[in-house]
N, C-alpha and C positions, 0 to 999 in steps of 0.2 A: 614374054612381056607381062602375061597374067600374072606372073608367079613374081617377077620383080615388083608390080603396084602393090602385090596384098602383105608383101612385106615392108613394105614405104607405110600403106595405110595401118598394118601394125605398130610399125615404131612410132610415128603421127599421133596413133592412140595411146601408148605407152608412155609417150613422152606429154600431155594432154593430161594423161591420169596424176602421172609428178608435179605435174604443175600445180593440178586442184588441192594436191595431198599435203602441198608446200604450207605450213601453216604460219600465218598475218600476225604482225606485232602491229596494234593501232592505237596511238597515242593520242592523248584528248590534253590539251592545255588550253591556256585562255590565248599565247599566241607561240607562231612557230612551232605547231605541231600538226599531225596528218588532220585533225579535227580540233573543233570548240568546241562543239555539241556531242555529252556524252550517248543523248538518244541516236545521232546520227553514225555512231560508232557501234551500237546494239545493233542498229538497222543491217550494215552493212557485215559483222559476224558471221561469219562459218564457225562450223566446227573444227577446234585444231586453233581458233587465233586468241592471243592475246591483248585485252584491251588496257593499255597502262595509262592511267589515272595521274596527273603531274602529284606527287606530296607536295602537300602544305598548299592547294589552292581550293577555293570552294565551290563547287559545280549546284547549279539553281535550276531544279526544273520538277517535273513529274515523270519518272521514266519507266517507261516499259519492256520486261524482257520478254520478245518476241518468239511463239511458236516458229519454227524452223523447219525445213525436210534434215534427215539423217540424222549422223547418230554422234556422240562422242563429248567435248567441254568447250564450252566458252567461256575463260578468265578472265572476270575485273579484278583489278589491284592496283595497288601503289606502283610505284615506277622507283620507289626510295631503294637501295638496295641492300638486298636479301640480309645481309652483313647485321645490319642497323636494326633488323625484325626479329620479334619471336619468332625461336625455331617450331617446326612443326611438331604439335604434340604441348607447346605451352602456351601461359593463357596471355592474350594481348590483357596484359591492363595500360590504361592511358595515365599519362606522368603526373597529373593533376589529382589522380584519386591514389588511398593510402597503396603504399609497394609498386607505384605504379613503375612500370618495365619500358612504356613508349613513351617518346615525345610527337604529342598530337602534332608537329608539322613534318613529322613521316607519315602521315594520313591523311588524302583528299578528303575532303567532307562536304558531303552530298545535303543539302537543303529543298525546301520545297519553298514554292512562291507562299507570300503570304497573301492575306486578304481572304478573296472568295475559296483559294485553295486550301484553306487549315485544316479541314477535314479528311483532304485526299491522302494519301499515302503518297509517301515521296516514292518509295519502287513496290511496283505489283508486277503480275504478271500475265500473257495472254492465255486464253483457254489453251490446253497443251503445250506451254512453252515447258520446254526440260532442258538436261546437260549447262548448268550456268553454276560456275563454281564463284565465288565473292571471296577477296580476301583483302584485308589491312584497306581498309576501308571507315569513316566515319560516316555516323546516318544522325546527322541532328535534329531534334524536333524543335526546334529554336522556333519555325515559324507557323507549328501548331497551331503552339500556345495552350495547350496540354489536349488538344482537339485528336478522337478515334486513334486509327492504328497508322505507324509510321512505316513499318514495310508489311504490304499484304502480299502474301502466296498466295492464289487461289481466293476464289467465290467461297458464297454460300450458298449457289444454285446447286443446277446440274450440270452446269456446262465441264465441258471434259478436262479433268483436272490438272495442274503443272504435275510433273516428277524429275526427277533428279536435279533437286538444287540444292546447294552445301553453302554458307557462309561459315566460311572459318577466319576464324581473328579477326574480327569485326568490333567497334565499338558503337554500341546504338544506347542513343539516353533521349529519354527528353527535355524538356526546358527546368533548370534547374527550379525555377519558381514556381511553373506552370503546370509541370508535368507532362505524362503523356496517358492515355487512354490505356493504350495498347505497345509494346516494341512490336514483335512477331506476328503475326498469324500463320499459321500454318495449313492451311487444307488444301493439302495437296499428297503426292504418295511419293516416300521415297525423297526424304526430306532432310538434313544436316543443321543442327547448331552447333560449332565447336570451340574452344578454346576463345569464347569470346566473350565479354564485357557490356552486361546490360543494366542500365541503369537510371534514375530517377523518372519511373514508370509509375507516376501516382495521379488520381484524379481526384476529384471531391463532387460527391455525393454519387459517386458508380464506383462499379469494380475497377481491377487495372490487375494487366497482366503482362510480364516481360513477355512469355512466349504463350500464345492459345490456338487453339484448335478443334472445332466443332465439326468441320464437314472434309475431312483430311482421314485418307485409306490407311496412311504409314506404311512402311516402317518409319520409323520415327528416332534419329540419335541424335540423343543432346546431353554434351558429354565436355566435360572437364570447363565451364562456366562460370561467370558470377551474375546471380541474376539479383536484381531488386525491383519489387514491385511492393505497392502499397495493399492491394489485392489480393490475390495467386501472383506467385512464382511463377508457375505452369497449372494451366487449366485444360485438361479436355471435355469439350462437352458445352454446357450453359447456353444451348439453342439446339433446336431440333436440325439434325444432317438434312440437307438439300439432297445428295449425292442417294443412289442405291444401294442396298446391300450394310450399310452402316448403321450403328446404333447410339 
């Protein structure tokens, strides 16, 4: 009888373990999907799930990718299919700008509230959030209004820093008229821009930079790009590191 339960409470566990390992496709639209809310879909993420993004509708809010336990990716992207994308390894340009490759309504495009929020960053991240891969995604600073950075990684404190987050094929600009402050920040370790599309990143009477980085460990790949900024392209540096051991 002993030897019959511990093999019942094996398989119970084994099959317990498949279940967790099964990894979640979570769909965020405005209706008829598992979610409306793309924070509510970060929220709910494991590692191993897919969160797909409806193409061509536009998601409003401030969002945050949340520290986690374990190990592994969690993908936002388009839902458009594969077919229709740059493949891997080329650069998203949007159909609007010269040679462009995409039609911007194969791409969700993520805004922030306007008003008190123009300053904030449409997505940051918590102390130690890591594993969050981004792809074929639009980040518009439409409601700026050329106001700071539009996606921040990482503080400028101490507190313990994001690592492993990759946006690939991405299209991040700010307000054509307005500008943006900043596209990137980056201070964090262990960090990806790739094969993506930065652009009208300009301020008036401060710097502007598509991608920067002051209190970020790296490694650092940014690779195969268009960046525009009225500023730096890429800056490391221009404030003293929060962080230890940096310079």
């Amino acid at each position: 009888m002993i030897k019959r339960l511990s093999v019942l409470v094996c398989v119970v566990s084994v099959c317990l373990l498949a279940a967790r390992a099964e990894a979640a496709t979570r769909t965020v639209c405005a209706s008829g999907c598992a979610y409306t809310d793309l924070q509510a879909a970060i929220d709910a993420a494991v590692y191993g799930d897919t969160i797909l993004l409806r193409a061509g509708e536009t998601f409003v809010g401030h969002f945050v990718l949340r520290a986690k336990a374990g190990t592994g990716w969690i993908e936002i992207k388009s839902d458009a299919a594969a077919s229709s994308l740059p493949a891997e390894g080329e650069r998203l340009v949007p159909s609007d700008r010269p040679g462009g490759t995409t039609s911007r309504s194969l791409l969700p495009r993520i805004i922030r509230r306007g008003g008190a929020y123009k300053s904030l960053a449409v997505l940051r991240t918590e102390p130690g959030a890591h594993g969050y891969m981004i792809r074929f995604v639009e980040f518009d600073g439409v409601a700026h209004l050329g106001y700071e950075t539009l996606i921040q990684i990482g503080e400028d404190t101490t507190v313990t820093p994001p690592y492993d987050i990759t946006f690939d094929r991405v299209y991040v600009h700010g307000d054509r008229y307005k500008g943006q402050k900043r596209g990137i920040t980056l201070n964090a370790r262990r960090v990806s821009v790739l094969n993506s599309y930065i652009s009208d990143i300009k301020a008036v009477n401060a710097d502007s930079q598509a991608i920067a980085s002051w209190n970020g460990a790296g490694p650092f790949t940014i690779e195969n790009n268009y960046l525009e900024a009225a500023g730096e392209n890429i800056l490391f540096g221009g404030a003293d590191p929060g962080g230890t051991k940096l310079v």
